[in-house]
VEXPARO-809096 format. One record per residue (C-alpha): residue number from 1; residue in one letter; x, y, z. Coordinates in steps of 0.1 Angstrom, whole numbers. Layout:
BEGIN
{i NUM, aa A, X X, Y Y, Z Z}
...
***
This chain:
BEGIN
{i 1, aa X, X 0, Y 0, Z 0}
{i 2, aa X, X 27, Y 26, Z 11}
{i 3, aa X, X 42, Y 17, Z -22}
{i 4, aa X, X 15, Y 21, Z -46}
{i 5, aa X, X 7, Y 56, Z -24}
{i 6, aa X, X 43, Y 65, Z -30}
{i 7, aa X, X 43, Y 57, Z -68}
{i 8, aa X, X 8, Y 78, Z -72}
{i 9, aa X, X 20, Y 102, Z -50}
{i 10, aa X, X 50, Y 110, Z -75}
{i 11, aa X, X 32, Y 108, Z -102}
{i 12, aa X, X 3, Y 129, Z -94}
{i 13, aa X, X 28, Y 160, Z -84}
{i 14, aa X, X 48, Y 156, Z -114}
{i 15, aa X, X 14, Y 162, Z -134}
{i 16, aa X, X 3, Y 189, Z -116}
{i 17, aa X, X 37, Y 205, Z -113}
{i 18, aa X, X 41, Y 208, Z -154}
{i 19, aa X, X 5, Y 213, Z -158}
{i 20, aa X, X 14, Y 245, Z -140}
{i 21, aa X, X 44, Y 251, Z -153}
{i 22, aa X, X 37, Y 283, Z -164}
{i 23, aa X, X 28, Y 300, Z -128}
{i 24, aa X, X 59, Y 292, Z -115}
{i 25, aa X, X 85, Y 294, Z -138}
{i 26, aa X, X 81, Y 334, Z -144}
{i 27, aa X, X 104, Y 348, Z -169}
{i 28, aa X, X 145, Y 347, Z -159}
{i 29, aa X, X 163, Y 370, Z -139}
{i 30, aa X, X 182, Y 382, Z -174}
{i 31, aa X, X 149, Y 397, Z -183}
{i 32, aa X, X 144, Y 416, Z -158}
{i 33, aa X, X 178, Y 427, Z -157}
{i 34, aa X, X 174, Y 440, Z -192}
{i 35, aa X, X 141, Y 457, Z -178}
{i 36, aa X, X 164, Y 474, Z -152}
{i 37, aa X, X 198, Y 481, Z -173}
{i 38, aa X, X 178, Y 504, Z -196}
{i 39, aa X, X 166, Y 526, Z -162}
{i 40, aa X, X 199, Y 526, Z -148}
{i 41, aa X, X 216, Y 538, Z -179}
{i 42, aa X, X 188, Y 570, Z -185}
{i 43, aa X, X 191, Y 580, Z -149}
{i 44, aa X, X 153, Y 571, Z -146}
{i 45, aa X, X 155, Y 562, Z -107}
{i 46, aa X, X 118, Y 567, Z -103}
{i 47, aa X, X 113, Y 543, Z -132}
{i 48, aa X, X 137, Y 518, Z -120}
{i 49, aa X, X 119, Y 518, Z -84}
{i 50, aa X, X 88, Y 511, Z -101}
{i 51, aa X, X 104, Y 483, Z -123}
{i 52, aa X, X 117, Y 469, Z -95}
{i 53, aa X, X 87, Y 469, Z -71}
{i 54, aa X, X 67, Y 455, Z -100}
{i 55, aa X, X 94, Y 427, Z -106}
{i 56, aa X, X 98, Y 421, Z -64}
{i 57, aa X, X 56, Y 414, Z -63}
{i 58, aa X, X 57, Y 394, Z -93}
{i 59, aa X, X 85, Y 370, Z -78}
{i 60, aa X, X 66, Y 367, Z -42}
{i 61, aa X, X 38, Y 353, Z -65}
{i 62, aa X, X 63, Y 332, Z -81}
{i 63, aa X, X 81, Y 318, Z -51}
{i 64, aa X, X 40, Y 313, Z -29}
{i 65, aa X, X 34, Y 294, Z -61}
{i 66, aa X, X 65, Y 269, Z -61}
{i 67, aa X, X 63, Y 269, Z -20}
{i 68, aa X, X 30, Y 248, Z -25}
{i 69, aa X, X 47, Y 221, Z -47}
{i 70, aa X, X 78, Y 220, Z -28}
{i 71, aa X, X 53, Y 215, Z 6}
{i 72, aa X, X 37, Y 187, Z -17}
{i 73, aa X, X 73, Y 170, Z -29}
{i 74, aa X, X 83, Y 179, Z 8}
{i 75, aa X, X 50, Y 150, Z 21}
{i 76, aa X, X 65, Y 123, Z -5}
{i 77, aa X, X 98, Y 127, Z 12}
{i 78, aa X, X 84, Y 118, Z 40}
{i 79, aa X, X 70, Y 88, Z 26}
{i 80, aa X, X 97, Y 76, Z 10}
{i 81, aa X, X 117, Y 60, Z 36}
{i 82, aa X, X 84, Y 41, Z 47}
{i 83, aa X, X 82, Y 33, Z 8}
{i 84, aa X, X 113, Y 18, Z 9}
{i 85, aa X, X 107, Y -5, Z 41}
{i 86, aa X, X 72, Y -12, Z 26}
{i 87, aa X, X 91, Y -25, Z -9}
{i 88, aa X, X 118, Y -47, Z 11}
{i 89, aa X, X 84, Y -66, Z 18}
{i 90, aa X, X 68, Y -72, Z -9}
{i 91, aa X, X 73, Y -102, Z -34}
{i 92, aa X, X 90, Y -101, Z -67}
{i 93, aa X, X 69, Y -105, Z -99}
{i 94, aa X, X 76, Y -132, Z -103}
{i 95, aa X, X 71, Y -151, Z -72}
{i 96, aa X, X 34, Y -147, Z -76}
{i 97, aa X, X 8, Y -176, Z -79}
{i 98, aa X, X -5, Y -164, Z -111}
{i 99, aa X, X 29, Y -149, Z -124}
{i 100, aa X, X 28, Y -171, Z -159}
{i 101, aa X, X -5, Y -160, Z -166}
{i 102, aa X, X 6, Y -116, Z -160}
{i 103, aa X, X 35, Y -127, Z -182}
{i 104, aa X, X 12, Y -142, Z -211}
{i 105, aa X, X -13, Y -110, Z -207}
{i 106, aa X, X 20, Y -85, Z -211}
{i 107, aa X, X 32, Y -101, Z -238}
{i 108, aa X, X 5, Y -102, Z -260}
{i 109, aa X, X -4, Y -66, Z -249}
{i 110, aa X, X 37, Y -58, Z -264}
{i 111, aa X, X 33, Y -80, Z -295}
{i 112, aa X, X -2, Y -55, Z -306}
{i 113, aa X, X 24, Y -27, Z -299}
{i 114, aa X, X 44, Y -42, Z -328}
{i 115, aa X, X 70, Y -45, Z -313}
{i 116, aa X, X 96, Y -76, Z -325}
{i 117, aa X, X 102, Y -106, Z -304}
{i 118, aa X, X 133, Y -102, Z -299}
{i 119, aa X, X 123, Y -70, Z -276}
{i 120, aa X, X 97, Y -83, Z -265}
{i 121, aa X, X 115, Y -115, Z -249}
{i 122, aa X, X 141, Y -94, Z -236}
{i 123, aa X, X 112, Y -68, Z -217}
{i 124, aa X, X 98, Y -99, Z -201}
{i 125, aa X, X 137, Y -109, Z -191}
{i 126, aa X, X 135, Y -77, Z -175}
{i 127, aa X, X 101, Y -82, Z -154}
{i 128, aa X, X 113, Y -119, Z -146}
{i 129, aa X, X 141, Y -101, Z -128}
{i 130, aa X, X 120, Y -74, Z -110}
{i 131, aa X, X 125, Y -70, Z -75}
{i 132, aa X, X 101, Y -44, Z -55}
{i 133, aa X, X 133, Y -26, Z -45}
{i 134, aa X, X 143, Y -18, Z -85}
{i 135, aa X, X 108, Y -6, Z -81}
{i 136, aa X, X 116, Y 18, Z -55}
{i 137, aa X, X 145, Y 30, Z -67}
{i 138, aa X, X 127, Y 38, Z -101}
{i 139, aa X, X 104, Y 58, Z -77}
{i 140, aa X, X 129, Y 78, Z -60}
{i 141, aa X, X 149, Y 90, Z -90}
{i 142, aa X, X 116, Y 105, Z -102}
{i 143, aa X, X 108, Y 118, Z -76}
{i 144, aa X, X 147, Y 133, Z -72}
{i 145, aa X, X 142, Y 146, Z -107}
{i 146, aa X, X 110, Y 164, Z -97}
{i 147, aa X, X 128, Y 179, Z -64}
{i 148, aa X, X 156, Y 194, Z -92}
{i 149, aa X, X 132, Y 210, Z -109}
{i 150, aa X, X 117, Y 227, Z -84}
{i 151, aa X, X 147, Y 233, Z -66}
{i 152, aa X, X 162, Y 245, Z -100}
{i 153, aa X, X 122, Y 274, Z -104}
{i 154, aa X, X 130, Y 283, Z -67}
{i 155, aa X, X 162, Y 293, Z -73}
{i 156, aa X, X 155, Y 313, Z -102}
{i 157, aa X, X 126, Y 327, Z -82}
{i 158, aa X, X 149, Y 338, Z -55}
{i 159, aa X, X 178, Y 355, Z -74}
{i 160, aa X, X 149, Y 374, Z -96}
{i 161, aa X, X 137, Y 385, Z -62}
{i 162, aa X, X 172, Y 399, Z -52}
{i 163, aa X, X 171, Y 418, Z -81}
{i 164, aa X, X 142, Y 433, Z -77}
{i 165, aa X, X 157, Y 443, Z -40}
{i 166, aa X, X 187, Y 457, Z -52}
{i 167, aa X, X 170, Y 476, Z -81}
{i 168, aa X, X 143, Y 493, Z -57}
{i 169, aa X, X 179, Y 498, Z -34}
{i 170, aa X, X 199, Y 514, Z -60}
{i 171, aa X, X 169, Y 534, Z -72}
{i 172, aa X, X 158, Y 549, Z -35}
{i 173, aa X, X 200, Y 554, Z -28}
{i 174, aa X, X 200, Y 577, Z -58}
{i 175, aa X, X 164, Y 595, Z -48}
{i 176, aa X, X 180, Y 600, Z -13}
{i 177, aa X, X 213, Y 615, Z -27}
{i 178, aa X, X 189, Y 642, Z -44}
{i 179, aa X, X 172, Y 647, Z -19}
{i 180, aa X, X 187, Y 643, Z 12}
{i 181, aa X, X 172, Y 641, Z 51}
{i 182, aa X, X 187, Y 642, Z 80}
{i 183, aa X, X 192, Y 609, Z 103}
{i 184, aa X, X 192, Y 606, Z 140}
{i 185, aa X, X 222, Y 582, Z 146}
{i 186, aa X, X 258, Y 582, Z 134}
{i 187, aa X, X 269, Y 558, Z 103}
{i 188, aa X, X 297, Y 537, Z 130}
{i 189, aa X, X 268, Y 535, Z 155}
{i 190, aa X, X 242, Y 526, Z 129}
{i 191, aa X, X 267, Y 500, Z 113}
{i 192, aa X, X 278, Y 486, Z 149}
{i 193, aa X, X 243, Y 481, Z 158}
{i 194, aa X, X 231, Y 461, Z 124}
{i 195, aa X, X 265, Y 445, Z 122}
{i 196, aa X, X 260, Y 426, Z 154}
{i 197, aa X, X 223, Y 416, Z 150}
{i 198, aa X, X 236, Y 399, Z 118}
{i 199, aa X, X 266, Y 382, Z 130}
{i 200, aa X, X 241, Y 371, Z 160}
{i 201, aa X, X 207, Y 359, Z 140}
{i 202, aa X, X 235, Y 342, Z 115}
{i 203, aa X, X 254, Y 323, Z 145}
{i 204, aa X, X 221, Y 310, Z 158}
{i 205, aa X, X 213, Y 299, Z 118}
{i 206, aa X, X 246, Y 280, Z 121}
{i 207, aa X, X 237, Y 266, Z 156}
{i 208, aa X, X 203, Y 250, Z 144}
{i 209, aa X, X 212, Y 238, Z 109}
{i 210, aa X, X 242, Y 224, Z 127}
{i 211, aa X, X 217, Y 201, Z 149}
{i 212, aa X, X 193, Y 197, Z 114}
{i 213, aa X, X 166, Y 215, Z 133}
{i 214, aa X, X 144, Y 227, Z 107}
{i 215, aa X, X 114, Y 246, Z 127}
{i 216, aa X, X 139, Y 265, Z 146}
{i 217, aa X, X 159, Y 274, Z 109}
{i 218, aa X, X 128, Y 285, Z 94}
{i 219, aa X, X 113, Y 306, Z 122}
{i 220, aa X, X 154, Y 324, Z 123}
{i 221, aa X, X 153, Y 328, Z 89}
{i 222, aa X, X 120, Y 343, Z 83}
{i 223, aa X, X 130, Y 369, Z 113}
{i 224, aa X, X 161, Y 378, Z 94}
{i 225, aa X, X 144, Y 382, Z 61}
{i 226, aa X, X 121, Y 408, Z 77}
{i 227, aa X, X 143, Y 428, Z 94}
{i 228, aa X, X 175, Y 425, Z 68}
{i 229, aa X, X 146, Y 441, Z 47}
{i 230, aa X, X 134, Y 466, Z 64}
{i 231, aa X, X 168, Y 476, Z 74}
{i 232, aa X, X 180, Y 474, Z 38}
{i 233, aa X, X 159, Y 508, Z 28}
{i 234, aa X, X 147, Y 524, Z 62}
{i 235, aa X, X 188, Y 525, Z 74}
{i 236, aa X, X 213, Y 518, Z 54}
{i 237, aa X, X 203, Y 534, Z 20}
{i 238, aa X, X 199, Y 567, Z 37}
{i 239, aa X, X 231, Y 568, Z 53}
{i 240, aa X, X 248, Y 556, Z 20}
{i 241, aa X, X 228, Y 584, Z 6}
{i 242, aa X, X 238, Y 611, Z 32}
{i 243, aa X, X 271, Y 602, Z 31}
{i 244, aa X, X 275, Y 602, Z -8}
{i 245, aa X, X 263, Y 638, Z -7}
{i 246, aa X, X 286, Y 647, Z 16}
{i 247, aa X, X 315, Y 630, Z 2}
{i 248, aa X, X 308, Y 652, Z -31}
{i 249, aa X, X 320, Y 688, Z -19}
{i 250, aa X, X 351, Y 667, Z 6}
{i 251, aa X, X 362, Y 633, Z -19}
{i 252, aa X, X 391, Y 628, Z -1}
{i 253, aa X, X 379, Y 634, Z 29}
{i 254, aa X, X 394, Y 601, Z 50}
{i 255, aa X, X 369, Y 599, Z 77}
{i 256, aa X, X 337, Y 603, Z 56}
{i 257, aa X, X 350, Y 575, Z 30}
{i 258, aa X, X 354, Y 549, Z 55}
{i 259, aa X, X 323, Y 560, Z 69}
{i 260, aa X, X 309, Y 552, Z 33}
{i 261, aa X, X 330, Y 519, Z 32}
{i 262, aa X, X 317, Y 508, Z 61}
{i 263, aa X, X 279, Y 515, Z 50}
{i 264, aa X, X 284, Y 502, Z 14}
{i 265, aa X, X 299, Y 468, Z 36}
{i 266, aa X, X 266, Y 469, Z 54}
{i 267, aa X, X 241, Y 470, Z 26}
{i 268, aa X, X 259, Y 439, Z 6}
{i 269, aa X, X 257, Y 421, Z 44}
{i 270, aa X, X 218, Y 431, Z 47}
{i 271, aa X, X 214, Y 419, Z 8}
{i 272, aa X, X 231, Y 388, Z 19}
{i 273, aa X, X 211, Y 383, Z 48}
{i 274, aa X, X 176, Y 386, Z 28}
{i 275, aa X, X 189, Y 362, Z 3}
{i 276, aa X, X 200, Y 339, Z 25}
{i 277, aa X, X 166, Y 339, Z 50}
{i 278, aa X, X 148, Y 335, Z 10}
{i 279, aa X, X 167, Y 308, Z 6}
{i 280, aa X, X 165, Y 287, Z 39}
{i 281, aa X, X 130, Y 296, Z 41}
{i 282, aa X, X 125, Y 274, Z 12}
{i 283, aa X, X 153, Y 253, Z 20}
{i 284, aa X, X 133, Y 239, Z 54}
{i 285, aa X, X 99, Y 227, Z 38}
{i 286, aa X, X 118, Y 204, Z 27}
{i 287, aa X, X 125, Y 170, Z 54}
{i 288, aa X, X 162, Y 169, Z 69}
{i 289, aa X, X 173, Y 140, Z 40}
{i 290, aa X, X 157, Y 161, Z 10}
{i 291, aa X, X 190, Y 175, Z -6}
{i 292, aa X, X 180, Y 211, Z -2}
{i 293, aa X, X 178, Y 217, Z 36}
{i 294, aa X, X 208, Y 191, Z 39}
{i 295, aa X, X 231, Y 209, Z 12}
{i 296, aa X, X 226, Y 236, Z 43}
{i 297, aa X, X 232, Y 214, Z 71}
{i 298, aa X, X 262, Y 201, Z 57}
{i 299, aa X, X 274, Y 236, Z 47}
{i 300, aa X, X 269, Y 244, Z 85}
{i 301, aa X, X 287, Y 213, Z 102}
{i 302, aa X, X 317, Y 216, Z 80}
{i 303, aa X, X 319, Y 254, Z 93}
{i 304, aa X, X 342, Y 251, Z 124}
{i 305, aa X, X 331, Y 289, Z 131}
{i 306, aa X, X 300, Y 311, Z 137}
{i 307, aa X, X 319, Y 336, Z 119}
{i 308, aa X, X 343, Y 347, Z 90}
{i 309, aa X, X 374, Y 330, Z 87}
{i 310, aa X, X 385, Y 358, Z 64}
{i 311, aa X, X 415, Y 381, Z 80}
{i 312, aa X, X 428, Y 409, Z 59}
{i 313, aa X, X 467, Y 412, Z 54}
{i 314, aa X, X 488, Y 438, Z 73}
{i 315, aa X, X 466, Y 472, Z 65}
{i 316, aa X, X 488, Y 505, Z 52}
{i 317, aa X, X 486, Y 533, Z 31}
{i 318, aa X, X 500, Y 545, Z -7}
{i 319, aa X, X 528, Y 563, Z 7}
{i 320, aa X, X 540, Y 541, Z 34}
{i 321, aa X, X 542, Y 514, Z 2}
{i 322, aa X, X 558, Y 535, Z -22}
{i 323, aa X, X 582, Y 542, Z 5}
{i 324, aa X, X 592, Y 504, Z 20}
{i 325, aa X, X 585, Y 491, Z -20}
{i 326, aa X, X 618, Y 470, Z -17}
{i 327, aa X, X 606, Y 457, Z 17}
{i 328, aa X, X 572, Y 447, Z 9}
{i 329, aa X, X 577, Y 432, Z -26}
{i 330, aa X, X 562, Y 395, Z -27}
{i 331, aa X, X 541, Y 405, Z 6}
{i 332, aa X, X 504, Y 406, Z 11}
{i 333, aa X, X 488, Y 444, Z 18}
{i 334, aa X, X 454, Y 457, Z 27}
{i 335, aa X, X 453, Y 497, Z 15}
{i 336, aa X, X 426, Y 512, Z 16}
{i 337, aa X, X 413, Y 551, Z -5}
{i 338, aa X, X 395, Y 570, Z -35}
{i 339, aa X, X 395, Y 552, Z -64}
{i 340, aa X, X 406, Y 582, Z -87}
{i 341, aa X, X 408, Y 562, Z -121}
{i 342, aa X, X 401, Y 525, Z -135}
{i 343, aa X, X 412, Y 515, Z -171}
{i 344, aa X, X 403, Y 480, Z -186}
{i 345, aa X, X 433, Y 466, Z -207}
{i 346, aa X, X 428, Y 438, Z -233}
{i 347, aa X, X 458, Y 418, Z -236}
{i 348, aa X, X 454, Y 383, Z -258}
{i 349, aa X, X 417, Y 387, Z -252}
{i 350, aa X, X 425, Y 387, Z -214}
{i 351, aa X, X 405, Y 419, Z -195}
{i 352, aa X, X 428, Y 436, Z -170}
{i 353, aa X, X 418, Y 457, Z -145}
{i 354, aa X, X 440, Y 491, Z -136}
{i 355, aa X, X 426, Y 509, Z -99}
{i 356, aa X, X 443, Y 537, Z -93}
{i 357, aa X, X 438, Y 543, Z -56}
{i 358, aa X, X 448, Y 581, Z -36}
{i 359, aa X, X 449, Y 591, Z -5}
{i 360, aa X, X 466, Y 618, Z 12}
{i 361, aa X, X 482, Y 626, Z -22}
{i 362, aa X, X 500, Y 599, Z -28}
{i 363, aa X, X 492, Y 571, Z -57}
{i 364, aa X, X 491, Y 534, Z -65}
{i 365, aa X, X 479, Y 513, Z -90}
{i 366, aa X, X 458, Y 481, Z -83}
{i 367, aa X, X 457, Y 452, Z -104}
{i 368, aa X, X 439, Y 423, Z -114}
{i 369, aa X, X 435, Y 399, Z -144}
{i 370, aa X, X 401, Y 384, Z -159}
{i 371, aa X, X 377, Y 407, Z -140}
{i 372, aa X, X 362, Y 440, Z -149}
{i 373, aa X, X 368, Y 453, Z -112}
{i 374, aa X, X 335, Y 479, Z -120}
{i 375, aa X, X 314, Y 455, Z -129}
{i 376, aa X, X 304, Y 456, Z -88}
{i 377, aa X, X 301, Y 490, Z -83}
{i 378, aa X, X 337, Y 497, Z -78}
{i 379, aa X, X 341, Y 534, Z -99}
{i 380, aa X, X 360, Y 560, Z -96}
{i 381, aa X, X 349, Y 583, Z -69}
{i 382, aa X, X 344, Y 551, Z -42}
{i 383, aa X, X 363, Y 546, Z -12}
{i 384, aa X, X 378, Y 518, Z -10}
{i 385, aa X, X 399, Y 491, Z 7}
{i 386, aa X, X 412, Y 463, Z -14}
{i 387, aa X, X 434, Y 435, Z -4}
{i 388, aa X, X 468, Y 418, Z -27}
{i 389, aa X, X 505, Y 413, Z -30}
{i 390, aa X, X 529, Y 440, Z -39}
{i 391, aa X, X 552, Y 436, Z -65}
{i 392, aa X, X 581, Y 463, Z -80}
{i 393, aa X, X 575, Y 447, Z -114}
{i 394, aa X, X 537, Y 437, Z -122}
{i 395, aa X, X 539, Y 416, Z -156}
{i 396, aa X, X 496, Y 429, Z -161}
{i 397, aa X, X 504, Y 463, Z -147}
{i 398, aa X, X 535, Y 471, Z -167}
{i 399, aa X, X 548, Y 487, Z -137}
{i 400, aa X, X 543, Y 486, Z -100}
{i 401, aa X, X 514, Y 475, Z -84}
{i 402, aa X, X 494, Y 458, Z -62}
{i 403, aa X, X 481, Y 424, Z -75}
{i 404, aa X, X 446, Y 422, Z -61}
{i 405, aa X, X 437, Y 387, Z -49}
{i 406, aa X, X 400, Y 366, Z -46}
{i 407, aa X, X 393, Y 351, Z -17}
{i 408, aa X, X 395, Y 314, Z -16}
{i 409, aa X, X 357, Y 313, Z -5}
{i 410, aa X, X 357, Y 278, Z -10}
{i 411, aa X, X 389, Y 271, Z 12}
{i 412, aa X, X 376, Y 293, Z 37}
{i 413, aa X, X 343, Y 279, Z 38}
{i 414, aa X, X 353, Y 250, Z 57}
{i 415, aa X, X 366, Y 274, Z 88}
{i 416, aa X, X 340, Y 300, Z 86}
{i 417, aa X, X 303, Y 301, Z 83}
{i 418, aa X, X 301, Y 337, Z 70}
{i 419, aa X, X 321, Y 325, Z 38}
{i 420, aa X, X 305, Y 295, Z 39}
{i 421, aa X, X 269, Y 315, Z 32}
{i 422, aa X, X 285, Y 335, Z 6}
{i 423, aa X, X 292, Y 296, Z -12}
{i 424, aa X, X 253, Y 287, Z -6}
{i 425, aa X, X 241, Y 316, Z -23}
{i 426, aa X, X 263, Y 315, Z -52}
{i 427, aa X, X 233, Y 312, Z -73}
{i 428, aa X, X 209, Y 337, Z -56}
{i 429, aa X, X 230, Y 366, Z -47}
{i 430, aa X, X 266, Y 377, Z -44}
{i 431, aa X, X 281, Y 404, Z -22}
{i 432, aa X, X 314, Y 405, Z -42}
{i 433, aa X, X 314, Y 393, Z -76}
{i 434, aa X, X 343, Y 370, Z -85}
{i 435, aa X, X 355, Y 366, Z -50}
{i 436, aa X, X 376, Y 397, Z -49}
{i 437, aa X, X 389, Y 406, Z -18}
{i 438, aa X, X 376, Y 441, Z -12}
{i 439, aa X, X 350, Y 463, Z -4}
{i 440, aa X, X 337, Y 497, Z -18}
{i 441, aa X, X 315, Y 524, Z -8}
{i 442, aa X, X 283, Y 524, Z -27}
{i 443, aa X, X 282, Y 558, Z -55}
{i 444, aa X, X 257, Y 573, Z -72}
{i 445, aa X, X 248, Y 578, Z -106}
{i 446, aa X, X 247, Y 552, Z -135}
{i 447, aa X, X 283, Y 543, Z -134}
{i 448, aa X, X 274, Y 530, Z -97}
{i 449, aa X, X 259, Y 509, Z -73}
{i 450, aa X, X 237, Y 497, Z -102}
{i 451, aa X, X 266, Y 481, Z -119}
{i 452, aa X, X 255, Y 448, Z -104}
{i 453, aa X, X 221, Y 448, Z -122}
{i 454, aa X, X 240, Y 466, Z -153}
{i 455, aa X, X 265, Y 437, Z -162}
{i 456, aa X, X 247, Y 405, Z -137}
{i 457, aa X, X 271, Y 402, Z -114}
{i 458, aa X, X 247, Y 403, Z -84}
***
C-alpha cells in the first residue's frame, strides 16, 4: 500500500507540477535585468523603483506558487523512507501464484504494440528479474528529478527577487542623494548596531542547521528576512545616501570614505542576509534527508566557526608602500582610498583591471586579471579598501602594483560560516562578484551601485 501511495503520489505532483508550469516558472532574472539596465543607464531612478517593485511582487507570487509544490514534494519525502521499508516486503513478480498468466497478458499486450520478439523476450527478461526494490528506486529517482526542478524554479525565483531588492535599493539610494534628510544616529553607531544583529541571528542559523533543526531554521530565517529588509531601505540606503552627498563637496575626505566603506559593507551584508533567509526559508519545507535543507546542514557542520574566517593582510597606506617598495615586494597588503581612475586593458583577449587608488596625495595602482573590477560597483569616486601582494614589477600592470587577490571562498568555507553563506548563495546573490577581496562604498549615478544589475554580477 505505502508503495503504490508513494508511486501515485510521484506521479500525481509531477502532473500537476508541469500542468502548471507556467505559474511558477516566471520569466528569468536576465529579463528583468534588461528591464532594469535600460533605467539605470537613462538615470530614470523613479522608473527603476517602479520596475523593480513590479518585478519584487511578481516574484513573491512566483516563489507562494512553487512553496506549494515544494510542501507537496516535501510530504513524498516523508513517505519515502516508509516506501522503501514497505518495498523490502513485498514479493517479486515473479514469485506470484498467477505470475505465468501476468507474463502471457504483457506479452500479447507488447506484440499488438508491434514490437519484434526479440524485444519483446528481452522486456519480459527484465520483469522476470523485477524486484520491488528496483521498483523503488525507479520511484525515488523521479521523484529526485522532480525535487531538481523545483529546486532549480526556486532558485530562479529567488535570485529574480534579489534583483528586484537591489534595483528598488539602487533606485531609492539615488532619490535620497537628491534629496537628502537628516538621520538621528551616526553611520559607526548605525553600522555597529546592524553588524552585530547579523553576526548574531547568523550564529544561531549556524547553531540549528548544525543540529538539522528545521522549525527553529525557518522561524530564524523568516525573522532575518524581515528585518535585513526593512533595514536594507529604512537605514542603510539613507546613510549611503547622506554620506555620498557629503563626500561630493570633501572626496578625499578620509573619515567620511570609510564611513561610506563601512555602509556600502553593510548593505551587501543586509542583501546577503535577505537572500540567504529567502533561501532557507525554502530550504526547510523540505525534510532533513531532501538535498536542499541538507546541502545547508552540511554547509553548517563543515563550518568550524559562527563567523568569518577571512582576515585581511597587514593594513597600510600609498605612501607608506611606495616608500618600503623593496621591503614589501612579494608581501600581502590591505590599502585602503579613493578610487581616482580605472582603465580596462585587453591583452590576448585577457581583460585587466588598472585601480588607481589616492589618498593623502600619494598614488598606487591596483591590479587584477580576468575581472572587470567595476562590474560591482567599484568606480571611480568610491572609497575603497582592497586587499593583494605587492610587486616592483607587475607583468599585467607594466609597472608597480598591487596584485589584487580573490578570496578562496571555497577554502575558507570549511573554517568559517560567514564565507560558507556566501558559497550557498552562489546562485541567488553575491556580495562580491568573482570573490575579490575588497569592499567599496556604494556611489551614485549610472556608473554606480547599479553596476551589479547593469553587467549581472549580483
Amino acid at each position: 500500500m505505502w508503495l503504490r501511495r508513494y508511486a501515485l503520489g510521484i506521479a500525481d505532483s509531477g502532473r500537476m507540477m508541469r500542468e502548471s508550469i507556467n505559474d511558477w516558472t516566471l520569466p528569468p532574472s536576465a529579463d528583468d535585468q534588461i528591464r532594469f539596465l535600460h533605467e539605470i543607464q537613462d538615470a530614470k531612478w523613479l522608473k527603476l523603483l517602479e520596475a523593480g517593485r513590479e518585478v519584487r511582487d511578481s516574484r513573491v507570487e512566483g516563489m507562494a506558487a512553487v512553496a506549494l509544490h515544494e510542501e507537496r514534494l516535501s510530504s513524498l519525502w516523508s513517505q519515502r523512507s516508509i516506501a522503501t521499508k514497505a518495498a523490502r516486503q513485498l514479493n517479486a513478480p515473479s514469485q506470484l501464484d498467477d505470475y505465468n498468466a501476468i507474463r502471457d497478458s504483457m506479452k500479447a499486450a507488447l506484440s499488438e504494440a508491434e514490437l519484434s520478439a526479440e524485444d519483446i523476450e528481452a522486456a519480459l527478461d527484465l520483469l522476470d528479474e523485477l524486484t520491488p526494490a528496483d521498483a523503488s528506486r525507479t520511484l525515488d529517482e523521479a521523484l529526485k528529478q522532480l525535487t531538481e526542478e523545483i529546486q532549480s524554479a526556486a532558485t530562479e525565483q529567488a535570485r529574480s527577487a534579489m534583483a528586484a531588492t537591489l534595483a528598488i535599493a539602487v533606485a531609492r539610494f539615488n532619490i535620497a542623494v537628491e534629496s537628502p534628510k537628516s538621520l538621528a544616529t551616526s553611520p559607526d553607531a548605525y553600522a555597529e548596531t546592524v553588524l552585530s544583529d547579523l553576526d548574531e541571528r547568523e550564529r544561531k542559523l549556524w547553531q540549528a542547521l548544525r543540529a538539522e533543526d528545521r522549525f527553529l531554521t525557518w522561524g530564524i530565517a523568516r525573522d532575518l528576512r524581515e528585518v535585513a529588509g526593512r533595514r536594507l531601505l529604512v537605514g542603510a540606503v539613507p546613510h549611503a545616501a547622506q554620506l555620498a552627498r557629503q563626500r561630493t563637496d570633501a572626496p578625499d575626505d578620509g573619515e567620511l570614505g570609510e564611513q561610506a566603506l563601512l555602509i556600502g559593507s553593510v548593505i551587501r551584508r543586509l542583501l546577503r542576509a535577505l537572500a540567504l533567509g529567502l533561501s532557507l526559508e525554502s530550504a526547510c519545507r523540505w525534510p532533513t534527508d531532501a538535498p536542499s535543507f541538507r546541502f545547508w546542514s552540511q554547509l553548517a557542520t563543515r563550518a568550524s566557526r559562527s563567523g568569518s574566517a577571512w582576515r585581511w593582510p597587514f593594513r597600510t597606506t600609498p605612501a607608506n608602500i611606495l616608500s618600503t617598495a623593496t621591503r614589501s615586494e612579494g608581501r600581502p597588503r590591505t590599502v585602503e582610498g579613493r578610487v581616482a581612475s580605472i582603465s580596462i586593458r585587453h591583452r590576448a583577449r585577457k581583460a585587466i583591471s588598472l585601480v588607481t587608488i589616492e589618498r593623502d596625495g600619494a598614488q598606487i595602482d591596483a591590479v587584477i586579471g580576468y575581472i572587470k573590477a567595476d562590474s560591482g560597483g567599484l568606480v571611480p569616486g568610491s572609497w575603497c579598501r582592497v586587499a593583494g601582494v605587492w610587486r616592483n614589477e607587475s607583468t599585467d600592470a607594466g609597472g608597480p602594483a598591487l596584485e589584487l587577490q580573490r578570496m578562496a571562498l571555497r577554502d575558507l568555507a570549511r573554517d568559517g560560516w560567514h564565507e560558507a553563506i556566501t558559497v550557498g548563495l552562489t546562485s541567488v546573490y553575491n556580495p562580491i562578484s568573482h570573490g575579490l577581496a575588497a569592499e567599496w562604498s556604494w556611489e551614485p549615478g549610472t556608473n554606480g551601485a547599479g553596476n551589479q544589475l547593469r553587467y549581472g554580477t549580483w
